[in-house]
N, CA, C and O atoms as a MOPAC input file, in Angstrom:
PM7 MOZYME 1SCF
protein

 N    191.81500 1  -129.86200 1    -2.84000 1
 C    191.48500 1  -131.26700 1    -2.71500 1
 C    190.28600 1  -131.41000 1    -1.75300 1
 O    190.12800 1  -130.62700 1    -0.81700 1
 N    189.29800 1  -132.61300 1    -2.05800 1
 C    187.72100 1  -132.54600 1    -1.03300 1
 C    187.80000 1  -133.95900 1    -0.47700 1
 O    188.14700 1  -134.86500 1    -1.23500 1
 N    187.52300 1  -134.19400 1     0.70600 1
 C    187.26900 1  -135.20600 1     1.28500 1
 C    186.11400 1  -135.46800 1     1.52600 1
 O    185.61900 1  -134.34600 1     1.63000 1
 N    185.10100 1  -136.38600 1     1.73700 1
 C    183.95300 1  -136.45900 1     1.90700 1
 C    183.18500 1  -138.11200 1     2.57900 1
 O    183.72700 1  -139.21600 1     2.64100 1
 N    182.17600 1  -137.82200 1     2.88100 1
 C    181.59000 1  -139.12000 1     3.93000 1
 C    180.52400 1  -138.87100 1     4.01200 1
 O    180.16100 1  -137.74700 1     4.36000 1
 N    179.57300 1  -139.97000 1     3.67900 1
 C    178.29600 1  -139.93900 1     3.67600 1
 C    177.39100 1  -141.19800 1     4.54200 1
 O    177.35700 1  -142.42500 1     4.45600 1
 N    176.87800 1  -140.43800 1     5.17900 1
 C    176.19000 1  -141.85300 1     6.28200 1
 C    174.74300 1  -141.92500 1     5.45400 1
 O    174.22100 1  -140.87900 1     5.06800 1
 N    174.06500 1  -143.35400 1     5.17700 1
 C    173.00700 1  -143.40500 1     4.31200 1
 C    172.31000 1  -143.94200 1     5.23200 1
 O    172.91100 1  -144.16200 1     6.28300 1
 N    170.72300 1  -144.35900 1     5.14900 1
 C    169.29700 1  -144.77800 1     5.76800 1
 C    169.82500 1  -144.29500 1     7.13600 1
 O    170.51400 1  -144.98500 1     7.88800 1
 N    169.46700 1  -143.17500 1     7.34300 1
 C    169.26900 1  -142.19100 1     8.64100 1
 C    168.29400 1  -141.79700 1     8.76800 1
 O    167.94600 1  -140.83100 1     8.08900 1
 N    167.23300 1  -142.52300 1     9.91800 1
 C    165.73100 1  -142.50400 1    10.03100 1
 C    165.49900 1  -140.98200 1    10.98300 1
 O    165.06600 1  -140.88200 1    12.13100 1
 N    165.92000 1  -139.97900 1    10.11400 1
 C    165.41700 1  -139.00900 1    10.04000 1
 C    164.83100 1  -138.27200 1     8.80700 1
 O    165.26600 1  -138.52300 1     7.68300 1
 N    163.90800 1  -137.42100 1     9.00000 1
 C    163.17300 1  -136.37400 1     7.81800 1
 C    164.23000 1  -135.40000 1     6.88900 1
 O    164.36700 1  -134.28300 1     7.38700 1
 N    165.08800 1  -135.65200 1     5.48300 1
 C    165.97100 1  -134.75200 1     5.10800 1
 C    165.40700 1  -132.87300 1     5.38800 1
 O    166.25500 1  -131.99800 1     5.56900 1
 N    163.71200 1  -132.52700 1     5.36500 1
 C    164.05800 1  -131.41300 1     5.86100 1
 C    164.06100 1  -131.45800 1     7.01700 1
 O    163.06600 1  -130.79200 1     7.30300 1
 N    164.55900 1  -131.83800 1     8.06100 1
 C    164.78000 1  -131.15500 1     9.38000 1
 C    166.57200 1  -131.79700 1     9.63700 1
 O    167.33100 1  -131.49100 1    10.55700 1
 N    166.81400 1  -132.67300 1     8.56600 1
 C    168.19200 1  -132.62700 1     8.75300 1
 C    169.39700 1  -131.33700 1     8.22800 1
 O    170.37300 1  -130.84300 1     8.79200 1
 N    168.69300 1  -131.09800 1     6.75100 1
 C    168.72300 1  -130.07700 1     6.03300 1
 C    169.15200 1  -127.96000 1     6.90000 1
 O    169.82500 1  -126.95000 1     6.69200 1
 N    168.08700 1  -128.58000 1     7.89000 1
 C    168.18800 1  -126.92600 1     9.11400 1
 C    169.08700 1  -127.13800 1     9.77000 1
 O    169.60800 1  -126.14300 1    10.27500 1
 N    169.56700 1  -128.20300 1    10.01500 1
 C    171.02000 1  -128.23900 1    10.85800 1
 C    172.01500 1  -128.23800 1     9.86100 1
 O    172.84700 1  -127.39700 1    10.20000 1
 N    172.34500 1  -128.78200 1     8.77200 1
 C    173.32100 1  -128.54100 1     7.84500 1
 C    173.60400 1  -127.47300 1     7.38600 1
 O    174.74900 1  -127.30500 1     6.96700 1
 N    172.74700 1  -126.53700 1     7.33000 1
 C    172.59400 1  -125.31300 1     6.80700 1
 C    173.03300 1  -124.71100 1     7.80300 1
 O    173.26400 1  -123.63700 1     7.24800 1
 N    173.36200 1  -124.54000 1     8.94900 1
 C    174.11600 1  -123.26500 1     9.90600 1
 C    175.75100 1  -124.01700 1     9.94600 1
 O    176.64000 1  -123.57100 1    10.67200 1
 N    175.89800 1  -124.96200 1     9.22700 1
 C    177.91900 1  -125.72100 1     9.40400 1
 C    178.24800 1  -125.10000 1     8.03400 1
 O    179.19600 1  -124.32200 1     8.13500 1
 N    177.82100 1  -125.18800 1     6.94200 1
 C    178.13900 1  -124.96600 1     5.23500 1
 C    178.68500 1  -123.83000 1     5.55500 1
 O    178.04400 1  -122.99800 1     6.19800 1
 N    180.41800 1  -123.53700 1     5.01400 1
 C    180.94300 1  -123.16900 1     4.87200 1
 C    182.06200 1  -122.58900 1     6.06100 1
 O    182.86900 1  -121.66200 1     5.99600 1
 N    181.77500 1  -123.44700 1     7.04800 1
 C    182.74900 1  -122.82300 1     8.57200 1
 C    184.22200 1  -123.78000 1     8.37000 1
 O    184.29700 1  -124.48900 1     7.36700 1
 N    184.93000 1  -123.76600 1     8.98300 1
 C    186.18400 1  -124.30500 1     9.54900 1
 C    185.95200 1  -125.44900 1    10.23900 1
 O    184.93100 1  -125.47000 1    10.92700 1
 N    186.67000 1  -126.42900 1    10.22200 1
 C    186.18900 1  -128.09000 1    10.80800 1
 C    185.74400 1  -127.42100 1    12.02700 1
 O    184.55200 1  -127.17000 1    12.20200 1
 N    186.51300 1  -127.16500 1    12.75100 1
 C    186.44900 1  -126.90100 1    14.67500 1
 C    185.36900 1  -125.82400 1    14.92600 1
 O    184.61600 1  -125.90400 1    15.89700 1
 N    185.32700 1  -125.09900 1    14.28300 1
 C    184.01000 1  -124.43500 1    14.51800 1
 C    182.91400 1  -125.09500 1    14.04600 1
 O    182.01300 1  -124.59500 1    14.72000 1
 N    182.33500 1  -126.01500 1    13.21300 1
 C    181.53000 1  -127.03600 1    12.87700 1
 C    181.06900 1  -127.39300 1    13.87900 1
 O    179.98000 1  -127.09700 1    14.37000 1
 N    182.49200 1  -128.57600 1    14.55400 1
 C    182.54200 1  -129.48500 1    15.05000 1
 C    181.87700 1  -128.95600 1    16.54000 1
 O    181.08200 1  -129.69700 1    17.11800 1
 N    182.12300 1  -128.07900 1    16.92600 1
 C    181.70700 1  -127.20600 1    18.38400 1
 C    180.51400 1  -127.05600 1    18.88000 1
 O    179.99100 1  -127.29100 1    19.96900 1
 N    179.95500 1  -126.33500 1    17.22400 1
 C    178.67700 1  -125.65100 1    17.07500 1
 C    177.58400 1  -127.05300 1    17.07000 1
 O    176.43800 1  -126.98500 1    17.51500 1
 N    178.13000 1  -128.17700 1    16.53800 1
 C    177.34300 1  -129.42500 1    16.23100 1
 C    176.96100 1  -130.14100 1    18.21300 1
 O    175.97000 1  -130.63900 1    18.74800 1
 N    178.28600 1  -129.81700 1    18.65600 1
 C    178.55400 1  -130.04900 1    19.12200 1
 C    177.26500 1  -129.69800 1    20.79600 1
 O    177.13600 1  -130.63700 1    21.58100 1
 N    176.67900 1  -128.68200 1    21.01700 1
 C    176.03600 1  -127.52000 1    21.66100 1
 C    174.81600 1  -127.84600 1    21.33300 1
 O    173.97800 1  -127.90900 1    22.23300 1
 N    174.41500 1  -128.14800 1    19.86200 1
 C    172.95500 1  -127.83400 1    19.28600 1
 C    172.40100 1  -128.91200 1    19.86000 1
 O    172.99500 1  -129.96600 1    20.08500 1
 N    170.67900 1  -128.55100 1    20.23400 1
 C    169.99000 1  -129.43900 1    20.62600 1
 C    168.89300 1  -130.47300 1    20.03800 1
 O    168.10800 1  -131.26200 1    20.56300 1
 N    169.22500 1  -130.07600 1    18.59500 1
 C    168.81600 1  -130.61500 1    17.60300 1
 C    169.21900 1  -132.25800 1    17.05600 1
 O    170.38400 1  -132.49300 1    16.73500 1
 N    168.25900 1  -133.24600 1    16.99100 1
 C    168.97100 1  -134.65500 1    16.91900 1
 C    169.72000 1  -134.85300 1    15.86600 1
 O    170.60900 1  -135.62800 1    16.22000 1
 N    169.84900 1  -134.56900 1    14.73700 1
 C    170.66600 1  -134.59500 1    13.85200 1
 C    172.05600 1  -134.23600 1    14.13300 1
 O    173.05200 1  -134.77500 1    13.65100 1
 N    172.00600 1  -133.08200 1    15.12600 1
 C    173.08300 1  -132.66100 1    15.08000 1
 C    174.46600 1  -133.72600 1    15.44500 1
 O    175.61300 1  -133.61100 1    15.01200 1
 N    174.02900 1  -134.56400 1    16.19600 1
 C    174.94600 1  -135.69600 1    16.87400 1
 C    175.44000 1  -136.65200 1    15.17700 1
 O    176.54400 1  -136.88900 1    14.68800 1
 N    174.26400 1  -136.92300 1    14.78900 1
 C    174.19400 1  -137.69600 1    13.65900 1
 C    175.77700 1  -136.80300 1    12.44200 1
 O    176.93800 1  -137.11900 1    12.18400 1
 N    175.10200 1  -135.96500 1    12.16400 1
 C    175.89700 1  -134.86700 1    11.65000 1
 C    177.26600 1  -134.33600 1    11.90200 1
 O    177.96000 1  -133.78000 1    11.05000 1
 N    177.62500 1  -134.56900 1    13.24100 1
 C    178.81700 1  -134.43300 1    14.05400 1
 C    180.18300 1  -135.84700 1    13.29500 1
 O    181.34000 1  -135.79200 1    12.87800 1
 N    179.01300 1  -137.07200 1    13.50600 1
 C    179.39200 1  -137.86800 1    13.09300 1
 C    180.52400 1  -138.48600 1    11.62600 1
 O    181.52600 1  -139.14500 1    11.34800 1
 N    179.56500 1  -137.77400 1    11.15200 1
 C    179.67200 1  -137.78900 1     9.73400 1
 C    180.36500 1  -136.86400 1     9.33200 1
 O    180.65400 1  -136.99400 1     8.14200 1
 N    180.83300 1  -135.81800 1     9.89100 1
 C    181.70500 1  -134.60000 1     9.52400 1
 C    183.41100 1  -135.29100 1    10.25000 1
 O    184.51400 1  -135.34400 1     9.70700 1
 N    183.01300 1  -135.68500 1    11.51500 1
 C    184.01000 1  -136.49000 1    11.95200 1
 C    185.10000 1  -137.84000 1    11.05300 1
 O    186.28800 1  -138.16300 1    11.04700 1
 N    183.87300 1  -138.26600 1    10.41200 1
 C    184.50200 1  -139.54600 1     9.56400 1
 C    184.89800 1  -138.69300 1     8.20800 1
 O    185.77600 1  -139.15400 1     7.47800 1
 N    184.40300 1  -137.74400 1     7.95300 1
 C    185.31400 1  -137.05900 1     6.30700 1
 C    186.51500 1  -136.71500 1     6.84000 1
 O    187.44100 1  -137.22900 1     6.21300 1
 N    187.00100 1  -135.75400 1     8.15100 1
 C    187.77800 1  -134.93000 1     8.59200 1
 C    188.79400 1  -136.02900 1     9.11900 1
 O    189.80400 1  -135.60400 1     9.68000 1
 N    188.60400 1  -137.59800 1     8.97500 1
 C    189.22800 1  -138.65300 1     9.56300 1
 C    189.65300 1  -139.24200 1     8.18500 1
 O    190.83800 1  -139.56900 1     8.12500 1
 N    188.75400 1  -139.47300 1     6.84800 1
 C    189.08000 1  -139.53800 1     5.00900 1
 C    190.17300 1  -138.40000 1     4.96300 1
 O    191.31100 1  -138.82800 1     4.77300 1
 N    190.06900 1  -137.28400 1     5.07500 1
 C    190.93500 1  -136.19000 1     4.68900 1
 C    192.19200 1  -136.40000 1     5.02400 1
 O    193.10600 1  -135.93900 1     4.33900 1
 N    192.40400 1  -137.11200 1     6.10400 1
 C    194.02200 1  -137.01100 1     7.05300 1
 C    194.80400 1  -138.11300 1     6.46300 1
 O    195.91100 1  -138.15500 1     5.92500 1
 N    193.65200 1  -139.22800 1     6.79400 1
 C    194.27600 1  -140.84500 1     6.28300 1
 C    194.51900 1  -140.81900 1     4.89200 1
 O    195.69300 1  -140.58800 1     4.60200 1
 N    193.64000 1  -141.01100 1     3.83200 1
 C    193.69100 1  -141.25700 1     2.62300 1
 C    194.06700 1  -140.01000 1     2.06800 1
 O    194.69500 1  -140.51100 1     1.13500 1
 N    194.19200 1  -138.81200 1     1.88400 1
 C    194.45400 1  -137.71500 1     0.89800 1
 C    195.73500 1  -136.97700 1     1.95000 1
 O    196.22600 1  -136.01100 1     1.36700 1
 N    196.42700 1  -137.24500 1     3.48100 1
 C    196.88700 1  -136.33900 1     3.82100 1
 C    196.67700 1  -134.79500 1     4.02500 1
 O    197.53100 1  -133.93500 1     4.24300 1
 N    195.61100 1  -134.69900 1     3.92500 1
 C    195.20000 1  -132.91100 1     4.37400 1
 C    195.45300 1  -132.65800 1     5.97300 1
 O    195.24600 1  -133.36900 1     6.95700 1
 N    195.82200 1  -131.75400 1     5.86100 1
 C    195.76600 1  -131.31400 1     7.51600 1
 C    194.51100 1  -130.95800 1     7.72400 1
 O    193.72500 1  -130.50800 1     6.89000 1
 N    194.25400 1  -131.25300 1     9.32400 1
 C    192.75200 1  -131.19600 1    10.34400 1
 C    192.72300 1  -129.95300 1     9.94000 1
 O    192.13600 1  -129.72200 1     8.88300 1
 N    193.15400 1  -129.19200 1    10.45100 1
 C    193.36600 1  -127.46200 1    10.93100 1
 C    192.97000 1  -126.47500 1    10.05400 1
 O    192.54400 1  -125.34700 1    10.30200 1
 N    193.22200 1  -127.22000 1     8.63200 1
 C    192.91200 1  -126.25800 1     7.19200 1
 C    191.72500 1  -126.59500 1     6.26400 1
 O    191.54600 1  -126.30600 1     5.08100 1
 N    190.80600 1  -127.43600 1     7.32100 1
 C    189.67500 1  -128.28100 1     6.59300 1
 C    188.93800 1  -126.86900 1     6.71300 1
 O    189.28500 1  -125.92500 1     7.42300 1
 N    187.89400 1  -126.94000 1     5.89500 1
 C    186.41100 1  -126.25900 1     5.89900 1
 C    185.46400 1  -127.15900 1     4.96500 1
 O    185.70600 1  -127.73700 1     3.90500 1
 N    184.23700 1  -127.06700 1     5.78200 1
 C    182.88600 1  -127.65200 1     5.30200 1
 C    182.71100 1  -126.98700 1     3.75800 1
 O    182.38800 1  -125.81600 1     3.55700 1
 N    182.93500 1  -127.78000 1     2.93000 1
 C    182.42500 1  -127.10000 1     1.87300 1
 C    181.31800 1  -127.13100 1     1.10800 1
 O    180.94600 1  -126.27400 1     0.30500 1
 N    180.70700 1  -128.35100 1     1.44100 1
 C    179.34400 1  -128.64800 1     0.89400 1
 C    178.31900 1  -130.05200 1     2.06700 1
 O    178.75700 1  -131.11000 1     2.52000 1
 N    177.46900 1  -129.68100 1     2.15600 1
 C    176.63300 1  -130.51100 1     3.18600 1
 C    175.37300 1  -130.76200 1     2.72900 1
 O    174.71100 1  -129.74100 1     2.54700 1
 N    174.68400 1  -132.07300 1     2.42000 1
 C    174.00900 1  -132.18200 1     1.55500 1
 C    172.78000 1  -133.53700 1     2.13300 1
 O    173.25900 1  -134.62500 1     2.45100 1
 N    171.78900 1  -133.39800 1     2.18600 1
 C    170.83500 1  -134.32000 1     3.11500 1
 C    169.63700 1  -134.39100 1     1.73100 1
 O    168.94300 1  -133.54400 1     1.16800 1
 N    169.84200 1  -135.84400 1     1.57400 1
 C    168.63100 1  -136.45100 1     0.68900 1
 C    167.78500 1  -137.37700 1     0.75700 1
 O    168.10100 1  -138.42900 1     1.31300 1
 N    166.63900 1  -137.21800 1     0.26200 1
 C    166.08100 1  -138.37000 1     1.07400 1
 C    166.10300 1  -140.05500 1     0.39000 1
 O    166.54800 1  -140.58400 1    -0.62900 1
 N    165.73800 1  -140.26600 1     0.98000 1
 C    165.90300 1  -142.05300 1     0.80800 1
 C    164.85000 1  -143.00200 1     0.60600 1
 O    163.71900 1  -142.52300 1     0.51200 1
 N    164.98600 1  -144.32600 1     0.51400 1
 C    163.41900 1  -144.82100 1     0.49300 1
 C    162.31200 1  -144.32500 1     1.46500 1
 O    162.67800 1  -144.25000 1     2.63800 1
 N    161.20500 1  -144.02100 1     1.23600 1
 C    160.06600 1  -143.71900 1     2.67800 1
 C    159.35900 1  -144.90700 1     2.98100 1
 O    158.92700 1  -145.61100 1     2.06800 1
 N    159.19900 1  -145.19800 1     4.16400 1
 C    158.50400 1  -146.55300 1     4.81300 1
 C    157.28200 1  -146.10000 1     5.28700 1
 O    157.21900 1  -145.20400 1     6.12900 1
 N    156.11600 1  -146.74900 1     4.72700 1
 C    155.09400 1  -146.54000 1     4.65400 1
 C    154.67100 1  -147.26500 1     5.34500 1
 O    155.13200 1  -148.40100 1     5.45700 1
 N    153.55800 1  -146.78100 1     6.08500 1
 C    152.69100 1  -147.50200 1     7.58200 1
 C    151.19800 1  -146.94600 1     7.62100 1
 O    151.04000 1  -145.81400 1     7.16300 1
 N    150.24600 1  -147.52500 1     8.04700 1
 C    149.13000 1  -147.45300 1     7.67300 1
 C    148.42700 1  -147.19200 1     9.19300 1
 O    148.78000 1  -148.01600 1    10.03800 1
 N    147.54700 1  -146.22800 1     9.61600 1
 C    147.03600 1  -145.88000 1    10.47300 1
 C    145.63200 1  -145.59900 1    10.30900 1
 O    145.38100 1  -145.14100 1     9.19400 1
 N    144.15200 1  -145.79700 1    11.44700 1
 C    143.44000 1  -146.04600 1    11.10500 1
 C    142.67800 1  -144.74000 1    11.68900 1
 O    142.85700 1  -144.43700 1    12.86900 1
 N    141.47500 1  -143.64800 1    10.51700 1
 C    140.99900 1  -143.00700 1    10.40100 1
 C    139.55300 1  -143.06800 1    10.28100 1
 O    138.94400 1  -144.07500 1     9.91800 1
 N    138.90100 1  -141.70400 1    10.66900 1
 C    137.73500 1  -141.75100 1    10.62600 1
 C    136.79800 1  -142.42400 1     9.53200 1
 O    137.11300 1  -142.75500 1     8.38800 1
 N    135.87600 1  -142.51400 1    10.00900 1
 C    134.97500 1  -143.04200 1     8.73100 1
 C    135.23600 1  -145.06500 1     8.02900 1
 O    134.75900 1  -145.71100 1     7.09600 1
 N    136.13200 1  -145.32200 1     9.03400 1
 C    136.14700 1  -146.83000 1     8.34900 1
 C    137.58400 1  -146.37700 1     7.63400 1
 O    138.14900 1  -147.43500 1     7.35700 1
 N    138.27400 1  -145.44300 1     7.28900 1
 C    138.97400 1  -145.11900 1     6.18900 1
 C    140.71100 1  -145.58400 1     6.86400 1
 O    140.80000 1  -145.86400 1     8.06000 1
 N    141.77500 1  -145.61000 1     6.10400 1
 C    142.70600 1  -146.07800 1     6.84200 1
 C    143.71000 1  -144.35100 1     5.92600 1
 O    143.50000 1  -143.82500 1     4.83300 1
 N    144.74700 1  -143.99800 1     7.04900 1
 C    145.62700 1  -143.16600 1     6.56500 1
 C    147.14500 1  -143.47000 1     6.47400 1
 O    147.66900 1  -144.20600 1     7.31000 1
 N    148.03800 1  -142.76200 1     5.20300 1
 C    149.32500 1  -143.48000 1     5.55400 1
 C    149.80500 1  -142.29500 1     6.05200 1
 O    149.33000 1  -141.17000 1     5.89500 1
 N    151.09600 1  -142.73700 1     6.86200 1
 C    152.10900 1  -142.14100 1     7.61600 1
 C    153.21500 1  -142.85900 1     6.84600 1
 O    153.39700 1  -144.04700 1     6.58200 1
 N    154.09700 1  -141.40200 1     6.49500 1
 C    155.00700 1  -141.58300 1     6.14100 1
 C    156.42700 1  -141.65600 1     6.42100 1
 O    157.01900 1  -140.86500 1     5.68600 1
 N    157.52100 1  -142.53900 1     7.49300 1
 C    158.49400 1  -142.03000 1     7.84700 1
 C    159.51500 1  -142.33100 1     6.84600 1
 O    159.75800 1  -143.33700 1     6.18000 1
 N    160.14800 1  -140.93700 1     6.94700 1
 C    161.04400 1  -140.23000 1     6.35900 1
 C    162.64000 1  -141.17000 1     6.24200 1
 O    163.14400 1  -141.40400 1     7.34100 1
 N    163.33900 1  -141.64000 1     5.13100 1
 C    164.87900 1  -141.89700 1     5.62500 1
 C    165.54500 1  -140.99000 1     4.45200 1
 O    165.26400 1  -140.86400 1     3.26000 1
 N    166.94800 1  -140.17800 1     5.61400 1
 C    167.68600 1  -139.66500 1     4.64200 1
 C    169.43900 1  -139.97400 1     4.42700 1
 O    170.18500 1  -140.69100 1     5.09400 1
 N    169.69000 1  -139.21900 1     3.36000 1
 C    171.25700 1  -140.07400 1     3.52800 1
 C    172.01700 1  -138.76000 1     3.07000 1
 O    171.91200 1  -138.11400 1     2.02700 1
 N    173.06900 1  -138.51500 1     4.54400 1
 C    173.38100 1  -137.28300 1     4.74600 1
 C    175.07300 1  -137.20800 1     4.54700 1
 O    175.89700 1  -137.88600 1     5.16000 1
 N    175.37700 1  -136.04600 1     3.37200 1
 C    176.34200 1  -136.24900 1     2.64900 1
 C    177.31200 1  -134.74900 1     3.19500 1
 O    176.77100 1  -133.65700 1     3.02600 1
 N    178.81200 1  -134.80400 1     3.87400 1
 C    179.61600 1  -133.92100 1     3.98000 1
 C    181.22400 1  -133.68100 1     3.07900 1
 O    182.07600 1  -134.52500 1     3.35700 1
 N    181.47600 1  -133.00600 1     2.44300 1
 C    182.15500 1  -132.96600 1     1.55800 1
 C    183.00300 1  -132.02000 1     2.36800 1
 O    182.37200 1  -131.03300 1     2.75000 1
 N    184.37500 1  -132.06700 1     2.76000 1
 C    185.86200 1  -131.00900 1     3.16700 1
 C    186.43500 1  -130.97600 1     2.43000 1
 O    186.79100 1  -131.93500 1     1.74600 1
 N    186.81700 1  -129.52800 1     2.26900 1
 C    187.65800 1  -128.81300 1     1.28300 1
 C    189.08100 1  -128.28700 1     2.44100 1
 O    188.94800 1  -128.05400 1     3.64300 1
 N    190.54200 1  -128.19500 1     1.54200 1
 C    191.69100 1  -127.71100 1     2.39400 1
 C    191.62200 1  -126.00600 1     1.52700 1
 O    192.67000 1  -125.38600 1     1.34900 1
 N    190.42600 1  -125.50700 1     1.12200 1
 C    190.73800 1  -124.35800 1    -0.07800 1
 C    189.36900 1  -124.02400 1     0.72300 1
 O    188.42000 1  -124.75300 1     1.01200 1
 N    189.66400 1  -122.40100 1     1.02100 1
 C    188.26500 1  -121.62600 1     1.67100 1
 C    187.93500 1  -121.33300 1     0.40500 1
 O    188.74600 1  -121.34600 1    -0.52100 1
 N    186.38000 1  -120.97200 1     0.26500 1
 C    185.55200 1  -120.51800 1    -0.80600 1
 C    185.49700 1  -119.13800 1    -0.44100 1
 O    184.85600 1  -118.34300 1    -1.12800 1

């Protein structure tokens, strides 16, 4: 059985959310939760979050136990981009693009 929680318009860049998701995929909630926990990476708080609210879906609504969760899939996409206009050489104007992503954690009670 998978529990899952997804926090959406997270005004961060999906690849640099993506490098933090990628060292949790496939650990044990509490080791996740630890490791998220340490990193000095801003997502990681964001990410903590959101692993927190599936592992909180899993207990309430489906009954899974905390203890037997593992990350089974972690998934960061991006979202609308907000476009802003900055002014460049030559008379010319440049866009800047900031990034929104919407960052998706899926728990499994079944190790892969």
């Amino acid at each position: 059985m998978e529990a899952r929680s997804i926090a959406r318009y997270i005004r961060m860049s999906p690849r640099k959310v993506r490098r933090t998701l990628r060292l949790i995929q496939g650990l044990p909630i509490k080791e996740a939760q630890s490791l998220l926990g340490v990193m000095p990476h801003r997502a990681a708080r964001v990410i903590r979050r959101v692993v927190d609210s599936a592992a909180a879906n899993a207990e309430n609504n489906h009954g899974m136990d905390r203890d037997d969760l593992w990350v089974a899939r972690a998934t960061a996409d991006a979202g609308p981009t907000m476009k802003r206009w900055r002014f460049a050489s030559g008379g010319r104007v440049a866009m800047i693009r900031k990034r929104i992503s919407h960052i998706s954690v899926v728990l499994s009670d079944e190790e892969r």
